[in-house]
C-alpha positions as CSV (number, residue, x, y, z in Angstrom):
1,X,163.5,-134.2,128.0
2,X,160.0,-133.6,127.2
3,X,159.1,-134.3,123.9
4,X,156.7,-132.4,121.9
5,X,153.8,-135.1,121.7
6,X,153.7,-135.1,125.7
7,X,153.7,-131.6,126.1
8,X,150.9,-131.4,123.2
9,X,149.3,-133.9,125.5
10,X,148.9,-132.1,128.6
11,X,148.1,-128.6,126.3
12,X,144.7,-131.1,125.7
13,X,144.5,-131.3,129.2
14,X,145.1,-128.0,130.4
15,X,142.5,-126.5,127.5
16,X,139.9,-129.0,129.1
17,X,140.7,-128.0,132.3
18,X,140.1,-124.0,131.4
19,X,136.5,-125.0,129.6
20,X,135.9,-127.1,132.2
21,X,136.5,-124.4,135.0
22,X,134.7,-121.8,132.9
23,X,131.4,-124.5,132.7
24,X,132.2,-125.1,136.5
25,X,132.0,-120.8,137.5
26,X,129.2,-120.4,134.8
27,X,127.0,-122.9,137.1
28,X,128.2,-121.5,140.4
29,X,127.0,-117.9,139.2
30,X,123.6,-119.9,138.4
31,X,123.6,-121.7,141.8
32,X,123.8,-118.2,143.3
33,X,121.4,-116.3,141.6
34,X,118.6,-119.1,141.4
35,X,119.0,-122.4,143.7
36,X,118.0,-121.7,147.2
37,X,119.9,-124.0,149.8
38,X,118.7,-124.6,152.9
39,X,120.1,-122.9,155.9
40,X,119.5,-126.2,158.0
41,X,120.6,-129.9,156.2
42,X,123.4,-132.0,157.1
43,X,126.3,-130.4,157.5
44,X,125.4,-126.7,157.7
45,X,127.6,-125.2,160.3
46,X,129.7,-127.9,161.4
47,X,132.5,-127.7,164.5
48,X,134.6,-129.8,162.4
49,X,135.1,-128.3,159.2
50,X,135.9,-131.6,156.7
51,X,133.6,-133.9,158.4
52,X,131.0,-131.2,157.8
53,X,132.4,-130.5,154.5
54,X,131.8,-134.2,153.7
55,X,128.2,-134.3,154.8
56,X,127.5,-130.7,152.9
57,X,128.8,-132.3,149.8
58,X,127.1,-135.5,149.6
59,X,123.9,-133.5,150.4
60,X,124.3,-131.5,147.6
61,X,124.7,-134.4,145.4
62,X,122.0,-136.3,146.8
63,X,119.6,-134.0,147.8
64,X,120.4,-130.7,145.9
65,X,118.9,-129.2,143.3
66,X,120.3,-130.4,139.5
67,X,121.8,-127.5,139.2
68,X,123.8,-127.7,142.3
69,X,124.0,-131.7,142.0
70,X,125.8,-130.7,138.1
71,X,128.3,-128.0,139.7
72,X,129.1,-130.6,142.7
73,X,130.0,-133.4,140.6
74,X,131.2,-131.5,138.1
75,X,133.6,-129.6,141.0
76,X,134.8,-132.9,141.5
77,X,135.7,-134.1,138.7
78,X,137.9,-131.2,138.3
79,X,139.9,-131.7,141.2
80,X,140.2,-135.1,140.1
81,X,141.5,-133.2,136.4
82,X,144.0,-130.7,138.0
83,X,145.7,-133.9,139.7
84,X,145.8,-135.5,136.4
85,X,147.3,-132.2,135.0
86,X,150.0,-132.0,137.7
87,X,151.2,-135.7,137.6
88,X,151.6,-135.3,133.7
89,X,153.7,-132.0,134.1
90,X,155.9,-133.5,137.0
91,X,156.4,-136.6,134.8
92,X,157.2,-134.2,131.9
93,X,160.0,-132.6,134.1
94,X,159.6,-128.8,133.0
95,X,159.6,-127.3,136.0
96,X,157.7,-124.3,134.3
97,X,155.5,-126.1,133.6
98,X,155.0,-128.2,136.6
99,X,155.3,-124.8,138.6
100,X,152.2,-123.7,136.7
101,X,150.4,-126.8,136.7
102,X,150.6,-126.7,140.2
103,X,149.7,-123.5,140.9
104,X,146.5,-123.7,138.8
105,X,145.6,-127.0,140.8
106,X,146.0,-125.3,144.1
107,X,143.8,-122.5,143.1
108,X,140.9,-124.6,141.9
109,X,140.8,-127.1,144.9
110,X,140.9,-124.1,146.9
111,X,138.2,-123.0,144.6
112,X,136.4,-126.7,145.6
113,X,137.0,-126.2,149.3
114,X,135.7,-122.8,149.7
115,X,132.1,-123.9,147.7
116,X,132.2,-126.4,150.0
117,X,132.4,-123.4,152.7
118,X,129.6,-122.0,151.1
119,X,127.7,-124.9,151.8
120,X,128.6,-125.1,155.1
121,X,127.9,-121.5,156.4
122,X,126.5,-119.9,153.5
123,X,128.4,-116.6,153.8
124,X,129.2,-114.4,150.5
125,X,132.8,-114.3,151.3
126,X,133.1,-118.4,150.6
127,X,131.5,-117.6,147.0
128,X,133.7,-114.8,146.3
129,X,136.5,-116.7,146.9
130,X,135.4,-119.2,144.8
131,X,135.1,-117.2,142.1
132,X,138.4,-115.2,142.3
133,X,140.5,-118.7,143.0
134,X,139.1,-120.3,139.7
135,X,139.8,-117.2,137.9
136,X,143.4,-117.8,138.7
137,X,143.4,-121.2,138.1
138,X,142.1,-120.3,134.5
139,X,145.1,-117.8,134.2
140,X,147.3,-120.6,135.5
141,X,146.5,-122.9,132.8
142,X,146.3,-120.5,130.3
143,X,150.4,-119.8,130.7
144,X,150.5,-123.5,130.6
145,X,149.1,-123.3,127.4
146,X,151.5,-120.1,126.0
147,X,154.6,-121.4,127.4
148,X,156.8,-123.0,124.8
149,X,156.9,-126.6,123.5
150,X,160.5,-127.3,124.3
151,X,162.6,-125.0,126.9
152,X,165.0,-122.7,125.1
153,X,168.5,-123.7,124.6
154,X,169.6,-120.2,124.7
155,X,168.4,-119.7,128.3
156,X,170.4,-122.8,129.9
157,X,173.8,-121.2,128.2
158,X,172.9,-118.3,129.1
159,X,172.2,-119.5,133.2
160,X,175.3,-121.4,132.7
161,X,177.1,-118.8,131.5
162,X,176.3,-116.3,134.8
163,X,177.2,-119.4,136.9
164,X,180.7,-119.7,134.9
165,X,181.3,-116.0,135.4
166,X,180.8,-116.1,139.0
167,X,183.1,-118.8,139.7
168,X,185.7,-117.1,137.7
């Protein structure tokens, strides 16, 4: 059973990872609005998607403008976070809260890998998606942060209970 200091513990985590996510969308609206990328740099409009990915990546970091090079790393980071946040929840064993972790994870690496679209093929529809998959990741770690510290008792007798009565 999960005790209440480890499930305080990834709250921390999840909190960070909602401020984080907010910073993260905050500097992607400012990306789009005021850094121009280039339509030709390495990786724009790959064949091969993660190879081009890769390249479109590093040359935001190395070659980007700070703001971009901030919401690059910084997009990073966070995928590296929502791993950390999922590995905590899966060692906590609450599978609501694993379930939720997860999902929240998903939804901001998908975030991560449609910017990285962006910067491949700079079309609107990457950005958008950006923005509507870290929303849900925010909403995802947000019900991590509402759901209770220890399961309820109650609801185990009562699933018990159903699984009793349809034996009998």
């Amino acid at each position: 059973m999960a005790s209440p200091n480890k499930v305080a513990r990834l709250r921390l985590q999840a909190i960070g990872a909602v401020f984080s996510i907010c910073l993260e969308a905050g500097l992607g609206i400012f990306v789009n609005l005021f850094v121009t990328i280039p339509r030709h740099h390495s990786g724009s409009s790959p064949s091969d998607y993660f190879s081009g990915s890769y390249h479109s990546v590093a040359w935001a970091i190395s070659h980007g403008a700070i703001a971009l090079v901030i919401h690059a790393v910084l997009g990073l980071a966070l995928a590296i976070m929502v791993i950390g946040i999922v590995v905590r929840s899966l060692i906590l064993g609450r599978r609501d809260l694993a379930t939720w972790s997860i999902l929240g994870a998903l939804f901001t690496i998908g975030a991560g890998f449609n910017g990285a679209s962006f910067l491949d093929y700079e079309k609107n529809v990457s950005s958008f998606l950006m923005t509507v998959l870290a929303l849900a990741s925010i909403l995802c770690f947000v019900v991590v942060l509402y759901l209770p510290v220890t399961p309820d008792p109650s609801a185990a007798s009562v699933t018990e209970d159903h699984a009793t009565d349809a034996i009998n």
